[in-house]
C-alpha positions, 0 to 999 in steps of 0.5 A: 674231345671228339664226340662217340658218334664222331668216331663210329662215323669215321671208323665205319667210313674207313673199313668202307673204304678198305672193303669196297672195289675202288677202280685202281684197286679193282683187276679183272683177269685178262680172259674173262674180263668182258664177254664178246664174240669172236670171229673164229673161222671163216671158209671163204674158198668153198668145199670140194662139193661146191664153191658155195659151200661158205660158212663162218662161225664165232666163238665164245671164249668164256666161262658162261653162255652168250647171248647174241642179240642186238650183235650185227654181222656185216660183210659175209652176205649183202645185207647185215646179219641181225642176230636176236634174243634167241640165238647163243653161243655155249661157253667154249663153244661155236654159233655156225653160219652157212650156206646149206644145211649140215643135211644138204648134198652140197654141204661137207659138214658132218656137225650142226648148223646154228644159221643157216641163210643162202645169203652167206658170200664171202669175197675170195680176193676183198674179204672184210667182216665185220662183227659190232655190238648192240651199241654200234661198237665194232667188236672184231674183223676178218681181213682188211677188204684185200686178200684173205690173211690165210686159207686157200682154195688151190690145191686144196680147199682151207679155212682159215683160222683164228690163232691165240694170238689174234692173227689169223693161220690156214688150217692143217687138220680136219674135223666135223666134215663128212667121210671122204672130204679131204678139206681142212677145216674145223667146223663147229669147233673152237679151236683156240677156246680152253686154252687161254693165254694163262699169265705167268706164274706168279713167284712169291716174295723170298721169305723173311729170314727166321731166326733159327739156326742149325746145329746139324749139317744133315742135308734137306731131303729131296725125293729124286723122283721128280724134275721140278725144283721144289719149294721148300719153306721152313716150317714150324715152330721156334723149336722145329723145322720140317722138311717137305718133299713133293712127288708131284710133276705137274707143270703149273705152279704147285701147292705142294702137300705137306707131309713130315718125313723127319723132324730135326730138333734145333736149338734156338740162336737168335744171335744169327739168322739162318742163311737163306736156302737156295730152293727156298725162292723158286725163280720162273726159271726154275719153273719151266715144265717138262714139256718145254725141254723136249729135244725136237730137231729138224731132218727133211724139209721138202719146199719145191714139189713139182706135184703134191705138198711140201713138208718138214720131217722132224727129230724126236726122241723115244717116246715123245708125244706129240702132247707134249710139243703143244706150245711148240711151232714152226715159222718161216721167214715172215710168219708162224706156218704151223703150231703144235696144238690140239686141233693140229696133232691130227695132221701129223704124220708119225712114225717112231722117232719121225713127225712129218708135217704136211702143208696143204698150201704152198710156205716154203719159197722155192726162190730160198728161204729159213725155218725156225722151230720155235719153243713155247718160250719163243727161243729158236731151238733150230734154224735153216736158211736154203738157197734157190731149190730146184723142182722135188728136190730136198734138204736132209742132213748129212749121215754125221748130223752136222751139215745139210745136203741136198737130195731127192726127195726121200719117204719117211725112213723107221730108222732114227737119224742122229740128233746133233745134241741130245739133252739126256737130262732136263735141265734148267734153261736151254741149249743155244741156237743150232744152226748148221752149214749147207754143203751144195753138191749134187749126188750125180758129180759127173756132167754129160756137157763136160766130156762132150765139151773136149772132144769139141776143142779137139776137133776145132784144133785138129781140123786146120791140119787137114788139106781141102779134102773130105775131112772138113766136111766130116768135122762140120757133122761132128759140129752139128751133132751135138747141136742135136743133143744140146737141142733134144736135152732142152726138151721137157720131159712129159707131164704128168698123167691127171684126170679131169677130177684131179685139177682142182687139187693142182697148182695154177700154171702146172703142165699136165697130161689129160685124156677125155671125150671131146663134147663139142663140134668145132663151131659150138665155141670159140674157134680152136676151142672145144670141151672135154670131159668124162664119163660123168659129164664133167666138163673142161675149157680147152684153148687150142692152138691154130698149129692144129684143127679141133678134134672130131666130137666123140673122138677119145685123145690125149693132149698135153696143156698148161692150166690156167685159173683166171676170173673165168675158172679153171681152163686148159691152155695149149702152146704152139708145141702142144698136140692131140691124138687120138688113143684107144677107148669110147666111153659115152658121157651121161648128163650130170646134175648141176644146180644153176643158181650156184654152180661150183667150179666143178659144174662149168663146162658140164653136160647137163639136161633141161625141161623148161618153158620158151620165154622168147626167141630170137635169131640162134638164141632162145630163153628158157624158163626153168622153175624160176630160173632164166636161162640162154639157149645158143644155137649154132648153125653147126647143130642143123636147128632153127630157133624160128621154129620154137614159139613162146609157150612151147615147152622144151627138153635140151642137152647140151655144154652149160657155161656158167661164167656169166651171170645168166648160164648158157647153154650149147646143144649140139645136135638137132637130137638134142632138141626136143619139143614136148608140148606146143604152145596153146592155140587160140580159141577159135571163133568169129572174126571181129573186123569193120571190113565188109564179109565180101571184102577180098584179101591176099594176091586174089583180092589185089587180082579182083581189085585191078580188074574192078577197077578197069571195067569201072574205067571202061564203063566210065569212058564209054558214058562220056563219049555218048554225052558228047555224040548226044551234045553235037546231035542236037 
């Protein structure tokens, strides 16, 4: 017989176990099992105000605050980042880091900034950062030390922003920036954060058979309000059964509320059991919300823009929201280019029954490419794959909806475009897959070469019949004529007309038009180089052609070019065809402020003005100090100045072109005006010589003169006293 106490110990040992969070039995949910930072955004291409203008922020994708101390950030400045006990990141919050202050003329952002350190210098072509916790264990990285995975800095300054998914996708929305900013990115907002990957729902067992039967074939009431399948569990006791019915649409599972419509009285048969109600075990997809079954369709997709942005038109129905397409995206042929999210509803365009999505950077490949509209689900409601697309042309779909055509390049038209295959109702599941033919023809069927490609075959045949007269030779001009055409078709057409300002919005190798103010005298640069620039002072490298000699400095011209964007910044390149001339207008350019300790790419080649302190001089250079500053002062023969007649200590104002390539500025003044000296260097005291040489002692050409003509008397007199010894030696 066992003991009582015995059986207390192993009775109180076995309800221990059941209640105590054993390891195997312990599940910590997906999202809030650990709480650590993430990194969220990253601005390593700069803003439109300044290239230094970089900033990054982590986020907090949990439910409580958390606190940063002992985490390191390593790879955004040159030394670590050390956060300590008084830095925190709200729940479902940020914790910013940037170059300037969100107060700073250089800053584009309108929220506040929880770091501010100038040291931030993220890398544009090797990005690597790296977070770690207190105990050394890295935590997250950003990019792989190559190229960003995503943002861009041309044409338009992009974050990149950390996807649910954990991959990293360039921003299409803007948010917390100044008035005016035309960047994208969210500073100081979490953009993946309150939308967890929530795991599926969960479906309950199927209910054990009751043993109950009906003697009724009166139907289970449903109310036809509502979308969702309804669960309805027999509920009761052995002699009732109640029906349930729920008006509610919301899309997560439902608890339903109980409430009684009728009450059918059953008899009790326990010979046979119920058959099982086919709503009475919802499946997942059965459980599909409403907004999964929206009928998006692609209309326009525009991927080869000579200027401006590509984009995607697409097919709704009246009255859809674009709420209702989160979960939605479009990809491309390698990755996801756009989601449906909040922090990207911004970004669409929208009128009626037509969503145009603008991306600021180049997806779509011109050389051919495929876009997938995906579902939540991750099934493709729609594809497309086009062949090579010439330059502002697009693909629209045909009038009957069931083939694409190519086609100019066409704004957003109010009326409605048939859809292929409306859904009039939600039903469970999901159409197949649409995917359409191209149909390859152009608007313009007739071909100029083709009829004048016969009469040639014409002439050829018809030219052996004449004799040796003056027919041949009228056949050899018709021949030559259309050499002419052909040559003159070949010509390019004009570039565009563009502005000095508009360049850092354009793609790299784009042919464009410019009219400025030439800043430089040939011989200030290079040779067949000069600088134009606009009333503002802003500046702009041009690299000449030898065809042609610099144009005169303070002429207005207009010239066409290639730009060109290398390690050296934003340039314009002229080929052996391309020309200057002169137009109409004189506009004077006033000196702008540029900060030299971190100049942006709008600030090479700019005019500004300098008050500083020679440091030394040397042979056509000299160096200032300004404020702590160094900076280089070329001074061409062409300008008429000498650098000998600076000294050390004189303090000087300067004008000229600033060149910010290099690590030290340079600067480039123009004329001899645009050197001015306002305080000479300070003599020293004066006072009494201090010398071991007599007070008599000569110096200079008289005293090598006085010198000389001591020397010869004392030689003469030396002579003389010799010659009477000897007189006085033979005397005696």
């Amino acid at each position: 017989m066992i003991p009582r106490s015995v059986g207390r110990f192993f009775r109180t040992l076995f309800c221990s176990a059941l209640l105590s969070p054993l390891p195997f039995s312990y599940a910590p949910t997906a999202v809030h099992a650990t709480q650590m930072p993430i990194i969220g955004e990253v601005m390593w291409a700069g803003s439109s105000l300044s290239s230094a203008d970089e900033w990054l922020e982590l986020w907090n994708d949990s439910d409580e605050p958390l606190a940063l101390a002992g985490y390191v950030l390593r790879g955004t400045s040159p030394s670590d980042i050390v956060f300590d006990e008084t830095q925190t990141i709200l729940a479902h919050g940020t914790f910013l880091i940037a170059n300037y202050a969100y107060d700073d003329i250089k800053s584009v952002i309108a929220t506040s900034v929880q770091l501010v350190t100038t040291a931030v210098s993220l890398s544009n072509s090797q990005l690597k950062i790296e977070l770690f916790s207190p105990d050394g264990t890295l935590v997250d990285t950003a990019g792989d030390g190559t190229t960003p995975p995503a943002g861009s800095s041309l044409p338009t300054k992009t974050s990149m922003i950390r996807a649910i998914d954990g991959s990293w996708i360039s921003a299409t929305s803007s948010m917390n920036l100044d008035n005016g900013i035309t960047d994208f990115a969210t500073p100081g907002f979490c953009d993946a954060c309150g939308t967890p990957v929530t795991p599926a729902p969960t479906v309950d067992p199927e209910p054990e058979p009751v043993a109950e039967t009906t003697t009724t074939t009166e139907p289970i009431i449903e109310t036809p309000t509502s979308t969702e399948p309804v669960l309805e569990p027999l509920v009761g006791t052995s002699s009732t059964t109640e029906t349930i019915t729920s008006t509610s649409t919301e899309t997560a599972p439902i608890e339903p509320i109980v409430e009684t419509t009728s009450t059918i009285e059953l008899p009790i048969q326990a010979a046979a059991p119920i058959e099982p109600v086919v709503t009475a075990a919802p499946t997942l997809q059965e459980s599909v919300p409403t907004p999964l079954l929206l009928s998006l369709r692609l209309r326009t997709i525009f991927p080869a823009p000579s200027s401006g942005q590509e984009y995607i038109d697409i097919d709704v129905e009246a009255g859809t929201n674009p709420l209702q397409a989160l979960g939605w995206s479009i990809k491309d042929g390698t990755s996801i280019i756009f989601r449906f999210q909040e922090s990207t509803l911004a970004g669409i365009t929208i009128d009626r029954m037509i969503w145009r999505i603008t991306f600021a950077s180049a997806h779509l490949n011109n050389g051919g490419d495929s876009v997938e509209l995906i579902r939540p689900d991750g099934s493709v409601a729609e594809r497309m794959t086009y062949p090579t697309t010439d330059r502002d042309k697009s693909w629209i779909k045909n009038v009957d909806g069931n083939a694409w055509i190519i086609d100019p390049p066409n704004r957003i038209v109010s009326t409605p475009a048939p859809t292929v295959s409306p859904i009039a109702t939600p039903t469970p599941g999901y159409p197949p897959t649409i995917e359409l033919p191209i149909i390859e023809t152009t608007l313009t069927e007739p071909i100029e070469t083709v009829p004048i490609a016969k009469p040639e075959t014409k002439i050829k045949a018809t030219s052996p019949k004449p004799t040796a007269s003056a027919k041949p030779k009228t056949t050899t001009t018709v021949k030559k004529t259309p050499v002419k055409k052909v040559t003159t078709t070949k010509v390019d057409p004009a570039p565009p007309l563009v502005t000095i300002d508009m360049l850092t919005q354009l793609e790299p190798e784009i042919r464009v038009t410019l009219e400025g103010t030439v800043g430089t005298l040939p011989g200030i640069l290079s040779k067949n180089q000069f600088t134009l620039h606009t009333p503002d002072g802003r500046g702009l490298l041009v690299r000449g052609t030898s065809k042609q000699t610099s144009p005169e400095f303070g002429s207005h011209i207009r010239l066409t070019g290639t730009l060109s964007l290398n390690d050296d910044g934003l340039s314009l390149k002229m080929l052996s065809k391309d020309k200057w001339v002169h137009v109409d207008g004189n506009e004077s350019i006033q000196p702008r402020i540029v900060d030299l300790l971190a100049p942006s790419q709008e600030d090479a080649w700019s005019l500004i003005q300098v008050t500083g302190t020679v440091i030394d001089t040397a042979s056509g250079r000299a160096s200032l100090e300004l404020g702590g500053i160094p900076i280089t002062v070329k001074i061409r023969p062409v300008t008429g100045y000498r650098a000998e007649r600076l000294s050390k200590g004189d303090t000087v104002r300067m004008t000229g072109i600033v060149d910010t390539r290099g690590e030290e500025p340079l600067l480039y003044p123009r004329q001899t005006s645009e050197i001015e000296i306002i305080t000479h260097a300070k003599l020293a005291p004066a006072g009494p010589m201090k010398t071991t040489w007599p007070a008599w002692t000569p110096f200079g050409a008289a005293g090598i003169t006085i010198a000389v003509t001591e020397g010869y008397k004392r030689l003469r007199r030396l002579t003389k006293e010799r010659k009477l010894k000897k007189l006085a030696a033979l005397a005696q």
